[in-house]
SETOR-232899 format. One line per field, with one value per residue (C-alpha): x, y, z; chain; residue number from 1; residue in one letter. Coordinates in steps of 0.05 Angstrom, whole numbers. Example, Ala and Ser with C-alpha at 12.3 -4.5 7.8 and 13.67 -1.06 7.14 Angstrom:
<recs>
X: (246;273)
Y: (-90;-21)
Z: (156;143)
unit: (A;A)
pos: (1;2)
code: (A;S)
</recs>
This chain:
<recs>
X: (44;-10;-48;-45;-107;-101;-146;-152;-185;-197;-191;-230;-183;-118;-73;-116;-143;-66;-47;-105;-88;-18;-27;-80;-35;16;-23;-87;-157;-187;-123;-138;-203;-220;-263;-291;-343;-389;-445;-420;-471;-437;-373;-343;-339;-267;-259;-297;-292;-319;-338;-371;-331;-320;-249;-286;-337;-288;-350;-361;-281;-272;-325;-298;-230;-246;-291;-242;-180;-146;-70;-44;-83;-64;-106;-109;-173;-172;-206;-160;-108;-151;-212;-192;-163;-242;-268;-214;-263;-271;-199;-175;-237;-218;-143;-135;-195;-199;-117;-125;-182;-144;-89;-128;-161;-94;-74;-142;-138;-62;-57;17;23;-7;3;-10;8;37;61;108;60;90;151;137;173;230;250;306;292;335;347;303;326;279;290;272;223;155;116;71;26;-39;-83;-72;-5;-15;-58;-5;49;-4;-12;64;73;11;41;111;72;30;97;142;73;41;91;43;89;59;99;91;118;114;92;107;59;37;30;-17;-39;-107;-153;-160;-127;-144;-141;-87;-19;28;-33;-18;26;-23;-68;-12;-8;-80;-81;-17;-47;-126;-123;-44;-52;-51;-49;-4;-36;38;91;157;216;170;202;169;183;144;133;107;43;76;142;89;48;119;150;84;92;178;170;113;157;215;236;219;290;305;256;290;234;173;142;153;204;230;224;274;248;247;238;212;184;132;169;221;162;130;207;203;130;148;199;140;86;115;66;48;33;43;20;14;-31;-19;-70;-73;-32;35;44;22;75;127;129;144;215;245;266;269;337;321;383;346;302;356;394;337;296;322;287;306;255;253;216;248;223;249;214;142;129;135;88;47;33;45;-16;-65;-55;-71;-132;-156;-144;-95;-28)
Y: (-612;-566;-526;-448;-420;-336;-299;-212;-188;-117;-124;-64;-19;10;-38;-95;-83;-80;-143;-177;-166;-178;-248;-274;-262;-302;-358;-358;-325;-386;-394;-319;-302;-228;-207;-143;-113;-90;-135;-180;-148;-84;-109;-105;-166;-170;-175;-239;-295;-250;-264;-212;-214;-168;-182;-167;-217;-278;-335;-316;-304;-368;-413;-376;-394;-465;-477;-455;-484;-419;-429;-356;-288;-216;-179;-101;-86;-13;59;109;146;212;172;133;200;223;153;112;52;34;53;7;-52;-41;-37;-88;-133;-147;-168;-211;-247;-264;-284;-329;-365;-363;-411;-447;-465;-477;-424;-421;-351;-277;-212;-151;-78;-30;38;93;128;74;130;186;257;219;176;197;234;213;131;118;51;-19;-16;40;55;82;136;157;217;192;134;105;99;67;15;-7;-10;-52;-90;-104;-135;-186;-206;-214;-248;-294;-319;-333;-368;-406;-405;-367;-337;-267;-210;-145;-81;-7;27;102;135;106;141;109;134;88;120;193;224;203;256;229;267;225;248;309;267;240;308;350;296;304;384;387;345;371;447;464;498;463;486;433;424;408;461;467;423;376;314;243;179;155;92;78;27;-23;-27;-38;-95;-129;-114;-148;-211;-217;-215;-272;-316;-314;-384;-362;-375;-311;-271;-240;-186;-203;-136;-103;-87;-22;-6;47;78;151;210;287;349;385;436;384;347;408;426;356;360;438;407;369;423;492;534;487;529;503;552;526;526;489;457;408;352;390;371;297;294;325;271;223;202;236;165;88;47;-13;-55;-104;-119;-107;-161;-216;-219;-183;-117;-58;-3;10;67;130;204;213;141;170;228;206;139;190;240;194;149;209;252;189;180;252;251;318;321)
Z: (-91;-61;-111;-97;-75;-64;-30;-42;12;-9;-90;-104;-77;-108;-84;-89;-152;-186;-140;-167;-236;-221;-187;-235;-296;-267;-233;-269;-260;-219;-174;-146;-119;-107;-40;-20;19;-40;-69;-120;-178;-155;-187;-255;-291;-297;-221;-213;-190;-132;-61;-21;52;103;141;206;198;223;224;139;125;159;123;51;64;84;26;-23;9;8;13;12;35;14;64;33;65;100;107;77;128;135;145;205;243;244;264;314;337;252;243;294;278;199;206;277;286;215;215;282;249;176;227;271;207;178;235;239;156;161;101;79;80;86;71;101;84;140;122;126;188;236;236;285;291;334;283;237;174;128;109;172;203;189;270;316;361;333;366;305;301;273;290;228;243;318;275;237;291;334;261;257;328;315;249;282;346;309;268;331;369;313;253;209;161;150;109;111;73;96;37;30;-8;-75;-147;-197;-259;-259;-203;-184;-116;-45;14;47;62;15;-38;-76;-134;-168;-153;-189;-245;-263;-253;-291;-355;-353;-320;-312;-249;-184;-114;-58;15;34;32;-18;13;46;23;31;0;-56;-96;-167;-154;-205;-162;-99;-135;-156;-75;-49;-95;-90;-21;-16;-64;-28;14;81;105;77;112;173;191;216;233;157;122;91;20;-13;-77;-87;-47;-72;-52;-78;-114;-139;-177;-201;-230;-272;-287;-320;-357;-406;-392;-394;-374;-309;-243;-180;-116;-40;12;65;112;169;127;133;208;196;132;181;226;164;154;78;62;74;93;47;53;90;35;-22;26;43;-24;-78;-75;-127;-152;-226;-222;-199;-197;-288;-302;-248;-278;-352;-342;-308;-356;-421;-390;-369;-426;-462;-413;-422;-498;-496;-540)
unit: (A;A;A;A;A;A;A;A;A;A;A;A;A;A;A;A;A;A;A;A;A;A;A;A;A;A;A;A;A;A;A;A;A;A;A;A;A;A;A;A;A;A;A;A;A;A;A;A;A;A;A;A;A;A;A;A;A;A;A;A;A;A;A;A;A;A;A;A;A;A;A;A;A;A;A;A;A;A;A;A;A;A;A;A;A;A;A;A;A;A;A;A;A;A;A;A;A;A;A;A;A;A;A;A;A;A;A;A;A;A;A;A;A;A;A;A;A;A;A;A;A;A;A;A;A;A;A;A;A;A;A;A;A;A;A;A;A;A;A;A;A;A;A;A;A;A;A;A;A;A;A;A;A;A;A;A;A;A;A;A;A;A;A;A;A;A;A;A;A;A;A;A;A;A;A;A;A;A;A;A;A;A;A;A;A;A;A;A;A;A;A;A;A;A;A;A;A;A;A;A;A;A;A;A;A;A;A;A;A;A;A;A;A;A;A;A;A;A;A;A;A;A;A;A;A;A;A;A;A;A;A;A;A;A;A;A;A;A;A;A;A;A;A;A;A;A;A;A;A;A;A;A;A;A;A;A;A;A;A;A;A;A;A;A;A;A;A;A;A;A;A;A;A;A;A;A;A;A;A;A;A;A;A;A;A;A;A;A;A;A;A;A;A;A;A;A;A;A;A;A;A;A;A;A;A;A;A;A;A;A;A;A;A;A;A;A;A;A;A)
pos: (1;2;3;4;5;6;7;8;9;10;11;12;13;14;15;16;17;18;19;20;21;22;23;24;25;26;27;28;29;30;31;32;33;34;35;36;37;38;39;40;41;42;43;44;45;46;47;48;49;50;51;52;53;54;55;56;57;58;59;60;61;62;63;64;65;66;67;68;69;70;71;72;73;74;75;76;77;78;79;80;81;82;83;84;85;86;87;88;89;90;91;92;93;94;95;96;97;98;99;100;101;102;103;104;105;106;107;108;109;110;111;112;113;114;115;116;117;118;119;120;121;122;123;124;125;126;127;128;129;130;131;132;133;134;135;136;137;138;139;140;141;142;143;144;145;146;147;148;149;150;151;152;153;154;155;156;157;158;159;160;161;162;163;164;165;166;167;168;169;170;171;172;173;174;175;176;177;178;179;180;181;182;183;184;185;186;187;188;189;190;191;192;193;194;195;196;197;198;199;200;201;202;203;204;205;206;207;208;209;210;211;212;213;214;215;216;217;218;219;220;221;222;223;224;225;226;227;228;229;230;231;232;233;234;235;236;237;238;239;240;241;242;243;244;245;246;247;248;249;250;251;252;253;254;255;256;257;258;259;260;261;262;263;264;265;266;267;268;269;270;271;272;273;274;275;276;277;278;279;280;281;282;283;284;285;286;287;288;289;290;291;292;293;294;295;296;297;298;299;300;301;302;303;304;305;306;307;308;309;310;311;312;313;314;315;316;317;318;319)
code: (X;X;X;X;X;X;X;X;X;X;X;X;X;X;X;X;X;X;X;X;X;X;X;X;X;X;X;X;X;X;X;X;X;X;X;X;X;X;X;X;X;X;X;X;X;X;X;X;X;X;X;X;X;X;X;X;X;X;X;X;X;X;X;X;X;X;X;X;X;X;X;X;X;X;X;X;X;X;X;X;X;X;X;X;X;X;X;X;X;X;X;X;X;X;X;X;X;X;X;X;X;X;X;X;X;X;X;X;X;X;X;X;X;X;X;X;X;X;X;X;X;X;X;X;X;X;X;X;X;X;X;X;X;X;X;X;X;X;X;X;X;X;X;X;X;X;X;X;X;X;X;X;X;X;X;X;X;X;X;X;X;X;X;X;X;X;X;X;X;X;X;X;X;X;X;X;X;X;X;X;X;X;X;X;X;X;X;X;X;X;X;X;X;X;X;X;X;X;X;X;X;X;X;X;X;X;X;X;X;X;X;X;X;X;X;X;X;X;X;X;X;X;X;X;X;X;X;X;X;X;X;X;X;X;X;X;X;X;X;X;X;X;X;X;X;X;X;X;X;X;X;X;X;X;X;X;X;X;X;X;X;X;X;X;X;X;X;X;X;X;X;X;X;X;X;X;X;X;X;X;X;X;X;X;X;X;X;X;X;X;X;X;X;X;X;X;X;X;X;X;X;X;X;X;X;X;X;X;X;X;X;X;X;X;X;X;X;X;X)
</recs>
């Protein structure tokens, strides 16, 4: 039997850091081996063994993967949503190129499988809002979004063509208690977890009764690793598949988060996010993935906001 070989493109991100850890408690610290685009004395010790890699430089991916006989890649490697609406040529070389390239060496090392995260964005304001099919037809409202969609259809095209078996998720956004807030739309969570523990007062970019699904990062890091262990008989989507966990508004999480911190303030002032969260669908139809591999969240909105504040109080050192 083949000895596993995992490559993380992208470990020293959010989702690739968690996946790392993740993967390497279950398979061992040599049988995973983290890549990123920082320098390798840039990196904390507990991330190695470390190769420095960019996914758009195919020539150095391809010689890494080939060396180390890599038989599975999680490709996580991306600029963050708001990022790539200022910059579309490194949104689509970060979030395209660099895909078609893990693809094409996929094929050229025979690597067993890959993964590759798409998101929630590939919905557009056409799409229904509520239990929004895993089929329909995508017109989304951001580049970041037309990445992904473009990103789905290579991983589906590369399967039927080649037989790569690539797997794919659309994550909504993501709530972790371990790194601060990014700028992007499905953002403000963790933002009102850390105002609500260190200053009690926090002010939303998105308006009350904007409702979005969500997702706990430890339900994200167990998704990405059911769905890669699944036979591949029982894969039946090969764009990405839908992921139901919880859905919320802003209000409705400031209601739960008031109900451990009473004197919690929550004001709004929306900017330019609120028309990019209102072409996202309020939540996920996930039967496919309930049906195919098992999928069920353990984490809903209760479970969220008490890791949540339990952890960064903990973090912050406040009772």
């Amino acid at each position: 039997m083949e000895e596993k070989k995992i490559l993380v493109i992208g470990a020293c991100g959010h989702l690739g850091s968690e996946l790392l850890k993740a993967l390497r408690k279950k398979y061992g610290r040599e049988q995973v081996l983290a890549s990123d685009m920082l320098e390798a004395r840039l990196v904390r010790d507990h991330i190695h063994p470390y190769r420095q890699v960019d996914a758009r430089d195919k020539t150095r991916l391809l010689v890494l993967c080939r060396q180390e006989k890599v038989t599975e890649i999680y490709l996580l490697a991306a600029l963050l949503p708001i990022s790539e609406e200022t910059n579309k040529e490194q949104c689509w070389q970060s979030g395209v190129e660099g895909l078609l390239n893990v693809l094409d060496i996929g094929v050229a090392c025979s690597v067993k499988r890959v993964f590759w995260p798409s998101s929630i964005a590939v919905f557009g304001k056409d799409a229904p809002k509520l239990s929004s099919p895993q089929i329909n037809s995508s017109y989304p409202a951001t580049a970041y979004g037309v990445s992904k969609v473009a990103g789905e259809y290579w991983c589906r095209y590369y399967f039927e063509k080649y037989g790569l078996d690539v797997r794919s998720i659309r994550y909504p956004g993501l709530i972790s208690p371990q790194y601060p807030a990014g700028k992007g739309t499905t953002n403000y969570p963790v933002e009102m977890f850390h105002h609500a523990v260190s200053t009690k007062d926090y002010i939303c970019f998105l308006k009350p009764g904007t409702i979005l699904p969500m997702m706990y990062m430890a339900d994200a890091v167990r998704a990405a690793m059911e769905l890669m262990e699944a036979p591949a008989e029982r894969i039946t989507v090969r764009t990405a598949y839908n992921l139901d966990s919880m859905s919320f508004s802003p209000d409705q999480l400031g209601e739960k988060i008031s109900g451990h911190i009473d004197c919690f303030r929550l004001h709004y002032l929306p900017d330019f996010r609120q028309q990019i969260a209102e072409s996202f669908p309020s939540s996920l139809d996930g039967q496919r993935a309930r049906a195919d591999w098992g999928w069920a969240p353990k984490y809903g909105l209760n479970e969220t906001v008490e890791v949540m504040l339990t952890t960064l109080r903990k973090r912050l050192q406040i009772s």
